[in-house]
N, C-alpha and C positions, 0 to 999 in steps of 0.2 A: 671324475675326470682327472681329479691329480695322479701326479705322477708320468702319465700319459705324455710320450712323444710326440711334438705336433710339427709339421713343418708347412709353414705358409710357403709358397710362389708367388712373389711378386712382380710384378713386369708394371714398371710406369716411371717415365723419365726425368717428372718433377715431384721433389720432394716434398712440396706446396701443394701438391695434388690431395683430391679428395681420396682417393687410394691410396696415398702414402699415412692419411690421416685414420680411415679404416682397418690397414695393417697397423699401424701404430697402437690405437686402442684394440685390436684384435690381440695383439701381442701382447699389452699391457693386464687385460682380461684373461687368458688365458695362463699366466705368471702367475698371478695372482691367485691361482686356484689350485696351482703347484703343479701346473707343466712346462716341462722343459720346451722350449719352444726355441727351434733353428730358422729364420728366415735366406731364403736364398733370392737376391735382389737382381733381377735378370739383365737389367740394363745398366748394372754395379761391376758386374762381371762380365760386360759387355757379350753376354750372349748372344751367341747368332743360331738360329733355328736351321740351319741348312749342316750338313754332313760331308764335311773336305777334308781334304789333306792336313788344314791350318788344327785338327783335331789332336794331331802327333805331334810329341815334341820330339826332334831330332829329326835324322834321317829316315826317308822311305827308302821299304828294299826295291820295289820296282816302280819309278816317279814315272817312268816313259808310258808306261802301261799299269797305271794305279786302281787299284780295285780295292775298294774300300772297306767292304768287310774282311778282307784278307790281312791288310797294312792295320786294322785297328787291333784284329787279333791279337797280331804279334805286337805289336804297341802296349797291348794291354798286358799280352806276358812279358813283357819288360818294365812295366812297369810307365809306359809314356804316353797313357794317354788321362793323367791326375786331373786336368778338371772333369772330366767327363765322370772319371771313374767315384770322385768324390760327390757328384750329385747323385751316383748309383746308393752310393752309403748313406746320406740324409734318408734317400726316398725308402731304401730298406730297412732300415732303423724307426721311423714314422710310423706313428700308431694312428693319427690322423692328418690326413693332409688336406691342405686348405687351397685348390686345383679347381678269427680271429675277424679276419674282418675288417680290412683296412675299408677306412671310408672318404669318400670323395667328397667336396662341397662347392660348387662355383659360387666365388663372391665376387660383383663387378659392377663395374656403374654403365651409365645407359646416357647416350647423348641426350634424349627424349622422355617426355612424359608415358605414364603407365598407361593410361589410356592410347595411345598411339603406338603400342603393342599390345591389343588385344586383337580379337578373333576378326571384329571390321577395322582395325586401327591399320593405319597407313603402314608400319611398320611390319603388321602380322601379329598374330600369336607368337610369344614368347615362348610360352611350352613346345611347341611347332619347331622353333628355332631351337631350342636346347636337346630337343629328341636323340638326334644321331650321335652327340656327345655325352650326355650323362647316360643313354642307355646301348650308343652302341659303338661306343670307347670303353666310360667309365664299368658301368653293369659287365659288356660283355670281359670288360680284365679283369673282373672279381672282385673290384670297389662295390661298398652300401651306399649307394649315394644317395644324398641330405638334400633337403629342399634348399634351391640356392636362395640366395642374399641378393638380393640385386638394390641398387642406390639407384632411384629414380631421376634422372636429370641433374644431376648437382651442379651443375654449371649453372644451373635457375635455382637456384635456394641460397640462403643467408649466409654470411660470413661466419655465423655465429650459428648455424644450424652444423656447417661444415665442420666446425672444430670437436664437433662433437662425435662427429663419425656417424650420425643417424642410426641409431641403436646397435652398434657393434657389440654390444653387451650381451646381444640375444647370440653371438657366433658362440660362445662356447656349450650355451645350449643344444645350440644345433649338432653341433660338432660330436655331442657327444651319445648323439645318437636319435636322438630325438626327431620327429617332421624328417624322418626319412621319406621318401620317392617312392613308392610303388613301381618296382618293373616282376615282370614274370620272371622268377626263376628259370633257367634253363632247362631243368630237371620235365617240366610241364607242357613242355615244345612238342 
Protein backbone atom coordinates (compact mmCIF):
# COMPACT_ATOMS: atom_id res chain seq x y z
CA UNK A 1 0.00 0.00 0.00
CA UNK A 2 2.90 2.59 0.31
CA UNK A 3 3.32 4.95 -1.85
CA UNK A 4 -0.20 4.77 -3.15
CA UNK A 5 -2.36 7.97 -3.64
CA UNK A 6 -5.35 7.92 -1.44
CA UNK A 7 -7.92 10.54 -1.38
CA UNK A 8 -10.67 10.32 1.47
CA UNK A 9 -14.22 12.48 0.75
CA UNK A 10 -15.24 13.78 3.65
CA UNK A 11 -18.63 15.49 4.24
CA UNK A 12 -19.72 16.09 8.04
CA UNK A 13 -20.01 19.54 9.58
CA UNK A 14 -18.62 18.84 13.01
CA UNK A 15 -15.20 18.32 13.73
CA UNK A 16 -16.34 16.55 17.15
CA UNK A 17 -17.92 14.07 14.97
CA UNK A 18 -17.38 10.47 14.87
CA UNK A 19 -16.55 10.94 11.12
CA UNK A 20 -14.22 13.52 11.72
CA UNK A 21 -12.60 10.96 14.18
CA UNK A 22 -12.64 7.92 11.52
CA UNK A 23 -11.07 10.24 8.87
CA UNK A 24 -8.72 11.38 11.17
CA UNK A 25 -7.32 7.93 12.22
CA UNK A 26 -8.00 6.79 8.59
CA UNK A 27 -5.52 9.51 7.62
CA UNK A 28 -3.27 8.85 10.33
CA UNK A 29 -3.27 4.97 9.34
CA UNK A 30 -2.79 5.29 6.15
CA UNK A 31 0.49 7.89 6.43
CA UNK A 32 1.88 5.75 8.37
CA UNK A 33 2.18 3.16 5.81
CA UNK A 34 3.65 5.63 3.34
CA UNK A 35 0.68 7.04 1.50
CA UNK A 36 0.22 10.12 0.37
CA UNK A 37 -2.96 10.84 1.44
CA UNK A 38 -5.10 14.35 0.05
CA UNK A 39 -8.34 14.87 2.05
CA UNK A 40 -10.96 16.97 0.44
CA UNK A 41 -13.40 18.30 3.48
CA UNK A 42 -16.84 19.03 1.62
CA UNK A 43 -18.38 21.18 4.14
CA UNK A 44 -14.55 23.17 4.35
CA UNK A 45 -15.13 24.11 1.09
CA UNK A 46 -18.48 24.73 1.38
CA UNK A 47 -19.51 22.52 -1.27
CA UNK A 48 -22.86 22.55 -2.79
CA UNK A 49 -23.95 19.24 -4.80
CA UNK A 50 -26.15 21.14 -7.34
CA UNK A 51 -24.58 22.48 -10.85
CA UNK A 52 -25.11 26.62 -11.31
CA UNK A 53 -23.77 29.41 -12.59
CA UNK A 54 -22.18 30.15 -8.96
CA UNK A 55 -19.59 27.10 -10.73
CA UNK A 56 -17.77 30.14 -13.01
CA UNK A 57 -15.66 32.56 -11.92
CA UNK A 58 -16.34 35.82 -13.88
CA UNK A 59 -18.60 36.47 -16.42
CA UNK A 60 -21.25 34.16 -18.39
CA UNK A 61 -21.37 34.62 -22.15
CA UNK A 62 -25.05 34.08 -22.23
CA UNK A 63 -26.57 34.78 -18.45
CA UNK A 64 -30.25 35.44 -20.04
CA UNK A 65 -30.27 32.01 -21.72
CA UNK A 66 -27.62 29.92 -19.57
CA UNK A 67 -26.83 26.54 -20.51
CA UNK A 68 -24.70 24.99 -18.52
CA UNK A 69 -22.60 22.56 -20.06
CA UNK A 70 -21.94 25.16 -22.67
CA UNK A 71 -20.77 28.21 -19.93
CA UNK A 72 -18.65 25.40 -18.12
CA UNK A 73 -16.91 24.54 -21.23
CA UNK A 74 -15.75 27.69 -21.99
CA UNK A 75 -14.94 28.39 -18.26
CA UNK A 76 -12.98 25.40 -18.15
CA UNK A 77 -10.88 26.55 -21.34
CA UNK A 78 -10.28 29.67 -19.60
CA UNK A 79 -9.26 28.40 -17.07
CA UNK A 80 -12.47 29.50 -14.55
CA UNK A 81 -13.94 27.01 -13.27
CA UNK A 82 -10.54 25.96 -10.46
CA UNK A 83 -12.51 24.60 -7.82
CA UNK A 84 -14.31 22.28 -9.86
CA UNK A 85 -11.47 21.53 -11.90
CA UNK A 86 -9.11 20.95 -8.90
CA UNK A 87 -11.25 18.22 -7.44
CA UNK A 88 -11.02 16.60 -11.13
CA UNK A 89 -7.18 16.47 -10.29
CA UNK A 90 -7.31 14.83 -6.71
CA UNK A 91 -9.87 12.31 -8.14
CA UNK A 92 -7.45 11.62 -11.28
CA UNK A 93 -4.42 11.46 -9.41
CA UNK A 94 -5.94 8.83 -6.67
CA UNK A 95 -5.08 5.35 -6.60
CA UNK A 96 -7.70 4.75 -3.96
CA UNK A 97 -10.39 6.64 -2.99
CA UNK A 98 -12.18 6.43 0.17
CA UNK A 99 -16.13 7.36 -1.53
CA UNK A 100 -5.22 -0.42 -12.67
CA UNK A 101 -8.00 -0.27 -10.91
CA UNK A 102 -9.22 2.52 -9.06
CA UNK A 103 -11.13 1.29 -6.08
CA UNK A 104 -14.09 2.51 -4.17
CA UNK A 105 -14.96 2.05 -0.45
CA UNK A 106 -18.03 3.57 1.54
CA UNK A 107 -17.10 4.43 4.93
CA UNK A 108 -20.09 5.81 7.13
CA UNK A 109 -21.85 5.83 10.19
CA UNK A 110 -25.57 4.73 10.71
CA UNK A 111 -27.94 6.57 13.08
CA UNK A 112 -29.03 2.95 14.16
CA UNK A 113 -28.08 -0.42 15.54
CA UNK A 114 -26.96 -3.31 13.07
CA UNK A 115 -29.65 -5.37 13.85
CA UNK A 116 -32.20 -2.71 12.67
CA UNK A 117 -30.75 -2.99 9.10
CA UNK A 118 -31.00 -6.35 8.43
CA UNK A 119 -33.23 -8.38 6.16
CA UNK A 120 -36.39 -8.07 8.92
CA UNK A 121 -34.92 -4.88 10.72
CA UNK A 122 -37.03 -1.97 10.57
CA UNK A 123 -34.39 -0.22 8.52
CA UNK A 124 -33.93 -3.00 5.71
CA UNK A 125 -31.13 -4.68 4.57
CA UNK A 126 -28.21 -2.86 4.19
CA UNK A 127 -26.87 -4.69 1.32
CA UNK A 128 -30.42 -3.84 -0.40
CA UNK A 129 -29.57 -0.30 0.37
CA UNK A 130 -26.04 -0.11 -0.92
CA UNK A 131 -26.91 -2.06 -4.19
CA UNK A 132 -27.64 0.81 -6.76
CA UNK A 133 -24.35 2.59 -5.55
CA UNK A 134 -21.50 0.49 -5.18
CA UNK A 135 -22.80 -1.69 -8.09
CA UNK A 136 -24.61 0.51 -10.27
CA UNK A 137 -22.49 3.85 -9.80
CA UNK A 138 -19.36 2.64 -8.39
CA UNK A 139 -18.85 -1.12 -10.49
CA UNK A 140 -20.64 0.29 -13.44
CA UNK A 141 -17.66 3.52 -13.69
CA UNK A 142 -15.03 0.98 -13.31
CA UNK A 143 -14.21 1.23 -9.44
CA UNK A 144 -13.19 -2.41 -7.46
CA UNK A 145 -15.33 -1.78 -4.82
CA UNK A 146 -14.24 -2.86 -1.14
CA UNK A 147 -16.56 -4.08 1.37
CA UNK A 148 -17.75 -0.83 3.06
CA UNK A 149 -17.02 0.20 6.80
CA UNK A 150 -20.03 1.11 8.30
CA UNK A 151 -19.79 2.56 12.28
CA UNK A 152 -22.85 1.17 13.77
CA UNK A 153 -24.73 3.83 15.77
CA UNK A 154 -22.09 5.92 17.35
CA UNK A 155 -24.22 8.38 18.88
CA UNK A 156 -24.97 5.04 21.45
CA UNK A 157 -21.40 4.16 22.19
CA UNK A 158 -18.61 5.60 24.65
CA UNK A 159 -16.90 8.61 24.73
CA UNK A 160 -14.02 6.62 24.80
CA UNK A 161 -15.08 3.88 22.25
CA UNK A 162 -15.45 7.16 19.77
CA UNK A 163 -11.86 8.36 20.15
CA UNK A 164 -10.89 5.64 18.87
CA UNK A 165 -12.49 5.48 15.53
CA UNK A 166 -13.84 1.81 16.19
CA UNK A 167 -11.24 0.01 14.23
CA UNK A 168 -10.21 2.45 11.50
CA UNK A 169 -7.09 0.55 11.46
CA UNK A 170 -8.73 -2.23 9.51
CA UNK A 171 -9.33 0.88 6.46
CA UNK A 172 -6.03 0.44 5.02
CA UNK A 173 -6.54 -3.10 4.71
CA UNK A 174 -9.42 -2.81 3.10
CA UNK A 175 -8.28 -0.18 0.99
CA UNK A 176 -5.96 -2.05 -0.39
CA UNK A 177 -7.60 -4.45 -1.90
CA UNK A 178 -8.55 -6.91 0.19
CA UNK A 179 -12.78 -7.94 1.18
CA UNK A 180 -13.42 -6.76 -2.05
CA UNK A 181 -17.45 -7.03 -3.26
CA UNK A 182 -18.30 -9.38 -5.60
CA UNK A 183 -20.29 -7.78 -8.68
CA UNK A 184 -20.38 -9.47 -12.10
CA UNK A 185 -18.11 -8.33 -14.43
CA UNK A 186 -19.67 -6.73 -17.42
CA UNK A 187 -17.97 -8.92 -19.82
CA UNK A 188 -20.50 -11.96 -18.35
CA UNK A 189 -23.98 -9.95 -19.15
Amino acid sequence: MADKKVLIVYAHQSTGSFNAAAKDMAETVLTTQGCKVEVSDLYAMKFKASATAADITGDVKDAEHFQYGEETMLAWKEGRLSAITEEHRKLSEAEVVIFQDKKAMLSFTTGSHESMFSANGINGDMNVTLWPLQNGILHYCGFQVLAPQIFWAPPHITSEARKHAGGMAHTAARASGRNATYLHPFGQL
